[in-house]
C-alpha positions in Angstrom: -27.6 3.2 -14.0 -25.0 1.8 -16.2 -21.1 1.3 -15.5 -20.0 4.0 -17.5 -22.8 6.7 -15.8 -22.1 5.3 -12.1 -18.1 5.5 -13.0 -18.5 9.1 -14.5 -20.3 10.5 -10.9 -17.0 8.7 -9.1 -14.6 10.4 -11.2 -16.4 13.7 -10.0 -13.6 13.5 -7.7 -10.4 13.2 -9.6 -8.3 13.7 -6.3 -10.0 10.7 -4.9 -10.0 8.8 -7.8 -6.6 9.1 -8.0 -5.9 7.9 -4.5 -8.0 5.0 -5.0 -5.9 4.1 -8.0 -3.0 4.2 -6.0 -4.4 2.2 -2.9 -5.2 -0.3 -4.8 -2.2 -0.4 -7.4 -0.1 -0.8 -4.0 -1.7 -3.7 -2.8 -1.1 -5.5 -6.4 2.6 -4.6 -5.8 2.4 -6.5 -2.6 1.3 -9.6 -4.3 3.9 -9.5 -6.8 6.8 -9.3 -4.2 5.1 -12.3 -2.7 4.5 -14.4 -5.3 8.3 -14.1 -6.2 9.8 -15.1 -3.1 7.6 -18.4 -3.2 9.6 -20.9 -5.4 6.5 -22.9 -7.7 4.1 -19.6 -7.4 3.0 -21.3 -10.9 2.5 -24.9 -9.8 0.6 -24.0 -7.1 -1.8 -22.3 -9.4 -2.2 -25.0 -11.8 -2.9 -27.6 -8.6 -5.1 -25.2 -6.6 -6.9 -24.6 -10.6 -7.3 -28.4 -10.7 -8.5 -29.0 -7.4 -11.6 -26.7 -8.0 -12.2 -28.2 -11.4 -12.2 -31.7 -10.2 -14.2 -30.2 -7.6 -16.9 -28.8 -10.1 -16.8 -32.5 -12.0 -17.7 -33.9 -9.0 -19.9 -31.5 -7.0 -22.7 -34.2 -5.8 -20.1 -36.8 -4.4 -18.4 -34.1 -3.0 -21.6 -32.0 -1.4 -23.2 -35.6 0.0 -19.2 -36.2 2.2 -19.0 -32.9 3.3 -22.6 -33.2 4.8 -22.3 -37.0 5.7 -19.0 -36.1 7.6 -20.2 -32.9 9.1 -23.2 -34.5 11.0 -21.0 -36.4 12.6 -19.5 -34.5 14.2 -22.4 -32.9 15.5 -22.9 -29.9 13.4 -26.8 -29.2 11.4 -26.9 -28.6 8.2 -29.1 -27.3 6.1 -29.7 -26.6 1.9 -30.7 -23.3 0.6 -32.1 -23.5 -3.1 -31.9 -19.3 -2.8 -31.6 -16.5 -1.2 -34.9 -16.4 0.0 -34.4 -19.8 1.5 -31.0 -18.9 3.4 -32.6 -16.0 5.2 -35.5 -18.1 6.3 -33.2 -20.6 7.4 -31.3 -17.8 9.3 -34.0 -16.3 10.9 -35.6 -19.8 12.0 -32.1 -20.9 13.8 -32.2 -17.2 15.7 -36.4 -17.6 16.2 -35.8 -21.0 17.8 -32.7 -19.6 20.0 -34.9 -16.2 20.9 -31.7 -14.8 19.2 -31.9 -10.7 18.6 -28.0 -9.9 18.9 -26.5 -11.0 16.2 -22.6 -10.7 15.3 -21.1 -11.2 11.7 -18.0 -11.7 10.3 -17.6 -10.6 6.9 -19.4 -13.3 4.4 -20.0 -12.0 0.7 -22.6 -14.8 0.5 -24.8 -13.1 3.3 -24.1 -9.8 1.2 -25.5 -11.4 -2.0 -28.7 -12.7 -0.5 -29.2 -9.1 1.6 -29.3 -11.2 5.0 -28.8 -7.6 7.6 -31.8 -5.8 5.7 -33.9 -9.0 6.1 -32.9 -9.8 9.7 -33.4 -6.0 10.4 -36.8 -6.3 8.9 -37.3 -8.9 11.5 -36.7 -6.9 14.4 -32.4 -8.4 14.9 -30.1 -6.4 15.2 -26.8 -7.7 13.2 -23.2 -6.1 13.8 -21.1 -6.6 10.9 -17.7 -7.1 13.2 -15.4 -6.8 10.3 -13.9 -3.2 10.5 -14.2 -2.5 6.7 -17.8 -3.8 6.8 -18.9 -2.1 10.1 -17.1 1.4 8.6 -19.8 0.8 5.6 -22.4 -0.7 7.4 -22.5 2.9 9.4 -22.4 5.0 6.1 -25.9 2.5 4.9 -23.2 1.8 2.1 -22.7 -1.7 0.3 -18.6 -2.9 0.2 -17.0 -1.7 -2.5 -14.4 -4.4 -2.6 -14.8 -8.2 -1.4 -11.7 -8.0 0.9 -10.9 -4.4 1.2 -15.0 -3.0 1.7 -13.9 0.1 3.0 -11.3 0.9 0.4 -13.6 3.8 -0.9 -13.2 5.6 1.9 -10.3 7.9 3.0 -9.2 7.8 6.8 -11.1 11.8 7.1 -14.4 10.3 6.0 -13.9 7.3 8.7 -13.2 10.3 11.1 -16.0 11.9 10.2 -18.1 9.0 10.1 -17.0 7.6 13.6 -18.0 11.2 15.3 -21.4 10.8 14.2 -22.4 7.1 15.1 -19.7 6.4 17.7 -19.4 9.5 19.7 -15.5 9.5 19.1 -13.5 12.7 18.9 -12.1 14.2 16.2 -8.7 12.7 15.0 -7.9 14.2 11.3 -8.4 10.4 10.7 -5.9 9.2 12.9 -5.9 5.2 12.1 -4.5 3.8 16.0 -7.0 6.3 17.5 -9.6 4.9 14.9 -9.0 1.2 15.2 -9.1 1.3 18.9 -12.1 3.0 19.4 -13.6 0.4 16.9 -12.4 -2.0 19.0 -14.0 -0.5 21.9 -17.4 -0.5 20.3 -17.0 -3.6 18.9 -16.1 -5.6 21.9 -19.1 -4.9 23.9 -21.3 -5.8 21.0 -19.4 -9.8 21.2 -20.0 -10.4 24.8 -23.6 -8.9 24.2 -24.3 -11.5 21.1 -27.0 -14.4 21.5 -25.4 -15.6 18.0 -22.5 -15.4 15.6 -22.9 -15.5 11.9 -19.8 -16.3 9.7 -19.2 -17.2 6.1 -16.5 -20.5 5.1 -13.1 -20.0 2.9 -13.4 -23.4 2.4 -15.1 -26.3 3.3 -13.4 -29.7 3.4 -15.0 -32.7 1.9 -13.5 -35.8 4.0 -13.5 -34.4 7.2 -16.7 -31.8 7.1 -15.0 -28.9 8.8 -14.7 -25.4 7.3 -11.7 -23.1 7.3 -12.6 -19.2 8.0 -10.0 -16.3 7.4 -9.5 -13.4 8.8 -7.0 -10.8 9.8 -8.8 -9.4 13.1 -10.1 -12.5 14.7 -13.5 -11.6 14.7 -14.8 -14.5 13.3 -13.1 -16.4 16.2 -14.5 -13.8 18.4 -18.2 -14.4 17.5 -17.9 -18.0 17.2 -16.2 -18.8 20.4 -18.5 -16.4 22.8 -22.2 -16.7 21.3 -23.9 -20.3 21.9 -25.1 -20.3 18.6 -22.5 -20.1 15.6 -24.3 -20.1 11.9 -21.9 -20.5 8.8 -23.4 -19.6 5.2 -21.2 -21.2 2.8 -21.7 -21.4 -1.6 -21.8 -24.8 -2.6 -18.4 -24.2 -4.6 -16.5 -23.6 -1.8 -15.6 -27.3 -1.5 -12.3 -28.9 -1.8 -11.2 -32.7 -1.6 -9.1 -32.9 1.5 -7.0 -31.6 4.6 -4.2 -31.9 2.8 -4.8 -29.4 0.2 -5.9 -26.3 2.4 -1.5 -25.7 2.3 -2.5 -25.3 -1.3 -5.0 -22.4 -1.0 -4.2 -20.9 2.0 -0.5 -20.3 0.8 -2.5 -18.4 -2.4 -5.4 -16.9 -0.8 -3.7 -14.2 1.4 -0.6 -13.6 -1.2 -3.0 -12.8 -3.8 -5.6 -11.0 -1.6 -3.5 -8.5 0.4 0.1 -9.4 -0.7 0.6 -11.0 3.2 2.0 -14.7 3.8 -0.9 -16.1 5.7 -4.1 -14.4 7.0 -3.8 -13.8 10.5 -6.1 -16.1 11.6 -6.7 -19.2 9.7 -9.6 -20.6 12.1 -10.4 -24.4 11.3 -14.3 -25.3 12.6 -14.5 -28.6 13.1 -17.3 -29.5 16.1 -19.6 -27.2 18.1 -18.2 -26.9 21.8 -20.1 -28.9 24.4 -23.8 -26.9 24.9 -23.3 -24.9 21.7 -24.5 -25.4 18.3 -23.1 -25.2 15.0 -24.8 -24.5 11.9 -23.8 -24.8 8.6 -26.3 -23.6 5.8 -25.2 -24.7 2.5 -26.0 -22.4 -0.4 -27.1 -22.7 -4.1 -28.3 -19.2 -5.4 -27.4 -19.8 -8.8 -24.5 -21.6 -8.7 -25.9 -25.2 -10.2 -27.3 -22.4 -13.6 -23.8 -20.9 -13.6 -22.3 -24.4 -13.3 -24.4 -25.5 -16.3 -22.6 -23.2 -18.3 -19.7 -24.5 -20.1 -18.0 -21.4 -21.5 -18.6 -19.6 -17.5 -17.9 -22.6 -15.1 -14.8 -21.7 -13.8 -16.0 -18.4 -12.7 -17.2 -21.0 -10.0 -13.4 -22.0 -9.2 -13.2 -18.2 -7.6 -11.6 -18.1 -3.8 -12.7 -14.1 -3.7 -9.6 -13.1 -3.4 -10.2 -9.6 -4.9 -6.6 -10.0 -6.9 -8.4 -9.0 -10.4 -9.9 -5.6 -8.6 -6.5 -4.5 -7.7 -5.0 -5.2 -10.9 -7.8 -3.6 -13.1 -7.4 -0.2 -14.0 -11.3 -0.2 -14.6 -12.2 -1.3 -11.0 -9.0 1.0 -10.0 -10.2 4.5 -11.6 -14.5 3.1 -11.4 -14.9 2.5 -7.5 -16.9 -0.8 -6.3 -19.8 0.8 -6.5 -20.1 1.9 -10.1 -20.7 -2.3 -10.8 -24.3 -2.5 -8.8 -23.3 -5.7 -8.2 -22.4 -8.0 -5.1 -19.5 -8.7 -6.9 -17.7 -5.7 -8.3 -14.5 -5.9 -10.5 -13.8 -8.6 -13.8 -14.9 -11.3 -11.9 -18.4 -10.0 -10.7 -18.6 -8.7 -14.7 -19.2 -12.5 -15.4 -20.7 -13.5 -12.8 -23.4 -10.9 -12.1 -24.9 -11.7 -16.4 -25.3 -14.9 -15.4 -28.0 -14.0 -12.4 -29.9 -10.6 -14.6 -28.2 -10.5 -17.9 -30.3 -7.4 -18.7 -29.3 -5.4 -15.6 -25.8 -6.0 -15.5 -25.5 -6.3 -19.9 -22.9 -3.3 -19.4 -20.2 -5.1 -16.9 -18.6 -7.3 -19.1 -18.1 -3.9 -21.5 -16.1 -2.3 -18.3 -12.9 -4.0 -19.4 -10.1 -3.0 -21.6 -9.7 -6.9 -21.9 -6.0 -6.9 -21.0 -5.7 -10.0 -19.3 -4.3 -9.0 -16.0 -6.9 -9.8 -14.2 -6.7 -13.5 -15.5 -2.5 -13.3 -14.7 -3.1 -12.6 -11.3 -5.6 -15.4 -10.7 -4.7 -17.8 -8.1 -6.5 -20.1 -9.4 -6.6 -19.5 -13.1 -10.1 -18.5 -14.2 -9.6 -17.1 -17.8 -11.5 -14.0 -16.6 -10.8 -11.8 -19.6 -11.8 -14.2 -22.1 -15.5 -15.0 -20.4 -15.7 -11.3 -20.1 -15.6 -11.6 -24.2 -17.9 -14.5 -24.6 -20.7 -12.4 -22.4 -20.1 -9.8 -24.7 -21.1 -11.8 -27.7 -24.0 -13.1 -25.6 -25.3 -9.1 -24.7 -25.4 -7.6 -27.7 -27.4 -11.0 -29.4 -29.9 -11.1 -26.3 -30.1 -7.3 -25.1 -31.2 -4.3 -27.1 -28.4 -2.1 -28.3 -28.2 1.5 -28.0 -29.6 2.6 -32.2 -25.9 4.8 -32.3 -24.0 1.5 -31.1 -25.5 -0.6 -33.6 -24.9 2.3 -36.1 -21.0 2.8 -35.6 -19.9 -0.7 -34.9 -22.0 -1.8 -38.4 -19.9 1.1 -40.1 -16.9 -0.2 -38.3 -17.6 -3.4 -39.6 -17.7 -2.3 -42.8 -14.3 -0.4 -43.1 -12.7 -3.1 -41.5 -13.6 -6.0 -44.3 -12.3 -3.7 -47.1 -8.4 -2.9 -47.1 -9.3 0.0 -49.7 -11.7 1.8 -47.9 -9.5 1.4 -44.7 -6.9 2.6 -46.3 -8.5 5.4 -47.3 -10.3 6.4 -44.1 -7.1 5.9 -42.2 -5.3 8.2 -44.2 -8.5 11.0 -44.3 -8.3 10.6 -40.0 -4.7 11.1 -39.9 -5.1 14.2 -42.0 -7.6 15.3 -40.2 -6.2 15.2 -36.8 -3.3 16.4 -38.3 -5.3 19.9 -39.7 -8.8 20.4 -37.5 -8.1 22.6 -34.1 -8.2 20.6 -31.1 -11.4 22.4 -30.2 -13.1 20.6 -33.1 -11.4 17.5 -32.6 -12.3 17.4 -28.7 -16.0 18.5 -28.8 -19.0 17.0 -27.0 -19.8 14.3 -29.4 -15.9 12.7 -28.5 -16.4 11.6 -25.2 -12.7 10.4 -25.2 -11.3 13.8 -25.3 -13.1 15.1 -22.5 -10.4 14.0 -20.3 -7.5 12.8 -22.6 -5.7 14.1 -25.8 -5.8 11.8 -29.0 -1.9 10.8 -29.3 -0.2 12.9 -31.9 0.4 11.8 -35.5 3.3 11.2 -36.8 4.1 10.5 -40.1 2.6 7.6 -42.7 0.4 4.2 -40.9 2.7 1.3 -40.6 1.9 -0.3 -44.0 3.5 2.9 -45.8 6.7 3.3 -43.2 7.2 -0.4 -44.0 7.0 -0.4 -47.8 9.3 2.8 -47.5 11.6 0.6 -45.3 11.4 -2.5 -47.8 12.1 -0.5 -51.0 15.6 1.1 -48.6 16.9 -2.0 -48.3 
């Protein structure tokens, strides 16, 4: 299903759709008060922007010290060409452990390579601990956001949703009731866990220990009570030194949920004595994406969801309508890259505003790679005939000022003249839920010559 058809059945629900707008458009908000009262908002941008590109530039050097240093201090890593690899990787860690309860803090990379079906095929049970991820993981759902994954859901659904696979009473979606009966459920499944499986913010090259963030301390939870701890990282989650997690940390939460700091900022350096650490470093793609010049600083992405809140696409579209690990502008350039042919209509869900690249905290010139993919599709993917049909006629009245002249002038009148009935019929699929503006007066060309000739 494209975009537009999965984006049409969410706007079956206008009510919802407008709430979802809303939600979202709040948590924008919140980033902009907080990236006002921080004085060099810009700076940090351009350094943390830097940082990842000297990164990229350097990717080997910097892959070969984060392993060399990690092995010291006593953690196993591995290298994972795919997704297939990673989950075989995964399950041998939890075979040679006897490992069948598994705990998992919320990782987007175990997402993209489907690790809980695989595991779950395997005969594990795995606990997304996150409470956005373990409300969706309940409703057999995919996040719809990377940070919020729950933000498709109102607090009634939740309700509902808890009554059915918790036991829980009914609330009318009561959130402290909600939260702590979560916590209830969730806390006997950590002291039950023979592992914990978490993803990396960032990984640190000169020291070889990873930073994980999170606002409910789960990841700490899992880590810190299973013997086994497993981290699944992408490969471009790198950065040089210590030093410069001030840098990202100081962006990462401002950006993500409009707060100072996560809540836990959880720096994993060594596994505890009798415990093992694992740290399973991930391709998937990445080296293909990074071999793209015009797409590479997709790559520079801290997933901090920023662009999702800010588009009114993702805002009034849902998650789910991209089919994609990644929903929002940034998934719209990153999904092409991995099935061109599947996702061909995500880089066309964009009004190409620029807002999404504004908010960036670290820059990526999102809008403008959403255009290059577009020049890409309609070159490698079959177009719809009537696409090819209007945008060649389009193409022809915009090359000749006479003729667009003239057809300007036959539109206005027409809009001006034809009953809205006529105007607003089936075959204009814009009017079915907005009215053309009103015309007023000559085009811009006339008022102007009119304006020239009064002076």
């Amino acid at each position: 299903m494209a975009h537009a058809e999965a984006a049409a059945k969410f706007n079956e629900n206008e009510a919802k759709v407008n709430w979802h707008d809303k939600a979202l458009w709040f948590v924008r908000q919140k980033r902009d008060k907080q990236a006002h009262k921080v004085q060099g908002w810009e700076q940090l941008r351009d350094y943390a922007s830097a940082l990842k590109a000297n990164v990229l530039s350097n990717l080997d050097s910097y892959l070969v010290q984060f392993e060399e240093n990690a092995k010291k201090n006593g953690v196993i890593v591995h290298w994972a060409a795919n997704a297939e690899e990673h989950n075989k990787i995964v399950h041998s860690i939890l075979q040679k452990h006897n490992a069948k309860k598994i705990v998992k803090s919320k990782s987007m990379l175990t997402e993209e390579c489907h690790l809980n079906p695989f595991l779950e095929a395997n005969d594990i049970e795995v606990i997304d601990t996150d409470l956005g991820e373990r409300i969706v993981q309940l409703a057999q759902e995919p996040p719809s956001h990377i940070v919020l994954p729950a933000i498709h859901k109102t607090k009634e659904e939740v309700d509902e949703l808890f009554q059915e696979h918790l036991g829980t009473k009914p609330s009318g979606g009561n959130p402290e009731y909600l939260t702590r009966e979560a916590r209830k459920h969730l806390r006997s499944k950590f002291l039950q866990a023979d592992a914990a499986i978490t993803g990396v913010n960032f990984a640190v090259a000169d020291t070889g220990g990873f930073v994980v963030c999170t606002n409910e301390g789960n990841a700490d939870m899992g880590a810190h009570l299973a013997k086994v701890h497993i981290a699944c990282m992408g490969m471009e989650k790198l950065i040089p030194q210590e030093k410069h997690l001030g840098i990202f940390l100081r962006l990462l939460a401002r950006s993500a949920t409009g707060q100072p700091i996560t809540t836990y900022s959880s720096y994993f350096n060594k596994p505890e004595e009798g415990k093992e650490m694992h740290i399973i470093i991930v391709d998937n793609g990445r080296t293909e994406q990074l071999s793209r010049e015009d797409f590479r600083r997709s790559l520079h992405c801290i997933r901090c969801g920023a662009c999702m809140n800010t588009c009114p696409i993702y805002r009034r579209s849902g998650g789910h309508s991209y089919d994609a690990t990644i929903p929002g502008p940034i998934g719209s350039i990153l999904s092409p890259g991995k099935d061109l042919t599947k996702h061909s209509s995500l880089p066309f869900a964009s009004t190409l505003c620029g807002s999404c690249s504004d908010v960036c905290p670290v820059k990526i010139n999102i809008h403008e790679q959403l255009y290059k993919w577009r020049q890409i599709i309609v070159k490698e993917v079959p177009q719809p005939f009537v696409k090819k049909i209007v945008m060649k006629a389009a193409g022809s009245v915009l090359a000749k000022p006479k003729t667009y002249d003239f057809v300007g002038k036959s539109t206005r009148f027409m809009l001006k003249h034809t009953p809205k009935s006529l105007i607003n019929s089936k075959i204009n699929t814009w009017g079915h839920a907005r009215d053309l503006p009103e015309v007023k007066g000559d085009n811009f060309e006339d008022w102007y010559k009119k304006r020239q000739k009064n002076e």
